[in-house]
N, C-alpha and C positions, 0 to 999 in steps of 0.2 A: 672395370676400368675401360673408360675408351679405347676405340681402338682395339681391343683384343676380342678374338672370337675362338669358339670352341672347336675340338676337333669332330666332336660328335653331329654339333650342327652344321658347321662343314661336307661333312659326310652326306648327311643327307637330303643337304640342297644339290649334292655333285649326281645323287640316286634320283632326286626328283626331275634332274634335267636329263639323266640316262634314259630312265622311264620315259619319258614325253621325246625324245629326241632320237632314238633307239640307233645309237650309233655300232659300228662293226668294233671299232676300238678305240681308247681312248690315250690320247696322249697329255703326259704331264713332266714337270720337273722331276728329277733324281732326288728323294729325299736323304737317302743311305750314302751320296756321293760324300766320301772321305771330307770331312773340315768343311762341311755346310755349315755356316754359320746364320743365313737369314732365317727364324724362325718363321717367316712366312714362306716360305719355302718349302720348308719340311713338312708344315699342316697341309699346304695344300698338296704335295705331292703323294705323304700317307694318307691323306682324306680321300685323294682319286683311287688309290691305289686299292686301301679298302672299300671304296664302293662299287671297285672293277671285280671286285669278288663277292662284295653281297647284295649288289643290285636286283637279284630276284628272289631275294630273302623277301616272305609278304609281314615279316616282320616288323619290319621296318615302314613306318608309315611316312607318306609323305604329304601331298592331297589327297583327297577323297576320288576326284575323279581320273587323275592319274594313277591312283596304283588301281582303282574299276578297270582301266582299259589292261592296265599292263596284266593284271591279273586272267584279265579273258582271253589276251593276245600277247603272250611271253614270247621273246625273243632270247640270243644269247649272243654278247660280245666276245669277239674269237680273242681277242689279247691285249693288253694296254704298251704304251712304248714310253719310254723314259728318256726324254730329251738331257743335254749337258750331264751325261752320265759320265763316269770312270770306266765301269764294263761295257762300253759298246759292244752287239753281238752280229749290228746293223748299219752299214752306209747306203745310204738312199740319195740318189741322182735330185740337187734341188736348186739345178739352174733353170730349169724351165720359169721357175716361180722365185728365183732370185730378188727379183724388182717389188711383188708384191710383201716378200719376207721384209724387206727394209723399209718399203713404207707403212706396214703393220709395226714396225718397233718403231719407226718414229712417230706413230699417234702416242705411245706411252713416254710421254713428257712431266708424267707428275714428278719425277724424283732428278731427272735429268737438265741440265743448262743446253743450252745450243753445244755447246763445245765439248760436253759432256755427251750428246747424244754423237755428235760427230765420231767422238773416238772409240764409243762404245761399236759405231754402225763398221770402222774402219779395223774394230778388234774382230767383229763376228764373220766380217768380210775374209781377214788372212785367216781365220781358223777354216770357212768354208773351204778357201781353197787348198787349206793344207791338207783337211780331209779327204780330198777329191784328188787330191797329189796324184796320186798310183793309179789313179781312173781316165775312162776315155771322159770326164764329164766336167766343167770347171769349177761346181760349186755341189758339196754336198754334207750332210750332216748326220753322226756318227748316233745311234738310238741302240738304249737295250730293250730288246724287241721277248714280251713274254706271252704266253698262253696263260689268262687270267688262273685258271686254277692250279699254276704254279708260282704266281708273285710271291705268296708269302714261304711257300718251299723253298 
């Protein structure tokens, strides 16, 4: 069916750009957040989530020449963080980068109207600063912050 994709392959394009990209951690949506209802959502948050714990599986193949290097030269991601979570364990100071946070959600227009990205940029706006409420900082956002070989623990 159009439109739909796997979670397996999913997975392992998230593994083939960990490999070649060799980040410290990765952040993704909360898939487990209580009454998630986007199924896009959940694949991609379980898809990161597992590849933040099996991206040095050589099991798992991806390109030829990507998993050559990653194989000669392994790295290890210290933890992945789980943005719009329910368990935040994490607020993180993100007024320096306020300005670029908003014009990054207003390049994603596919699903939004003008007035519709308005209210969504004026919703994330009072959430930042409810977050940051009790801090010396005016905008900040709430992450459950893990050590990859505890996600699925």
């Amino acid at each position: 069916m159009p439109g739909q994709y796997d979670f397996f392959d999913v997975r392992r394009d998230i593994i083939r750009h960990i490999r070649m990209l060799r980040p410290d951690f990765l952040i993704t949506n909360d898939p487990w957040l209580p009454y998630e209802f986007h199924n896009d959502h959940i694949i991609t948050g379980k898809s990161a989530a597992s590849a933040a714990c099996l991206y040095d599986y050589t099991g798992i193949k991806t390109t030829p020449d990507i998993d050559a290097t990653f194989t000669r030269d392994p790295f290890d991601i210290i933890g992945i963080a789980f943005y719009a979570t329910a368990y935040p364990n994490t607020t993180v100071d993100i007024s320096a980068v306020w300005d670029k946070k908003k014009e990054a959600i207003a390049q994603y227009d596919a699903q939004f109207t003008e007035e519709d990205m308005e209210t969504l940029q004026n919703r994330l706006e009072l959430e930042a600063r409810y977050t940051a409420r009790d801090s010396s900082f005016t905008y900040g956002e709430s992450l459950k912050v893990m050590h990859t070989c505890r996600t699925f623990a």
